[in-house]
N, C-alpha and C positions, 0 to 999 in steps of 0.2 A: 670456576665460573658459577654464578647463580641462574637459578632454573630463572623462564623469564614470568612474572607477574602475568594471571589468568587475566583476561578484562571480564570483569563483572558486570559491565556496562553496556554489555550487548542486547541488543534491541529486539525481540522475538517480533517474525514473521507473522500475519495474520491472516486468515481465511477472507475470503471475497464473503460470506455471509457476516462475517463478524463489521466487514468494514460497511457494506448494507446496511447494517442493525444501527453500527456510527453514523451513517448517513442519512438515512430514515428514506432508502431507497431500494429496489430489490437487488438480489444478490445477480440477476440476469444485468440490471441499468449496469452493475458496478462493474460485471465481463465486458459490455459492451464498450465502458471507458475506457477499460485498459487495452483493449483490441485497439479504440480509435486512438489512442497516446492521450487522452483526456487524463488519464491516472496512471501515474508512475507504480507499474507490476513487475514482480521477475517470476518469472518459469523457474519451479521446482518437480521437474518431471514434467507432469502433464498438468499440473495443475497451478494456477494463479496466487503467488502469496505479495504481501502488502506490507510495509515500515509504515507505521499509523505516524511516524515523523513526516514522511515524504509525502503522505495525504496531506496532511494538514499545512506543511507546506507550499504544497501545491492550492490548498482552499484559500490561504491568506495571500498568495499571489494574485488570486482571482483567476484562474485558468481551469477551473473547473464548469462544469457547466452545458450551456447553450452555447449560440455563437461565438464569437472569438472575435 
């Protein structure tokens, strides 16, 4: 049997500061998003990481934001 192919194409997690800095919003608006489900986050420990896929997904949805 062959060993199975690494994916290389795995997508690195991002810091709520880094996705602020993308957003031009602070790093507190961007906890507060993901607290209210406004931004798709996963819990690594205790702390908030981010697929800059699943942002920007989410901003061409239009689901970011204000009201709804």
């Amino acid at each position: 049997m062959s060993a199975a192919k690494a994916n290389t194409d795995v997508e690195p997690m991002i810091a709520k500061e880094e996705v602020a800095r993308l957003l031009g919003i602070t790093a507190d608006s961007v906890a507060r998003m993901a607290n209210d489900g406004r931004l798709p986050a996963h819990r690594v420990g205790r702390r908030l990481r981010f697929f800059w896929s699943e942002i920007r997904a989410q901003i061409s949805a239009n689901k970011v934001g204000g009201a709804q």
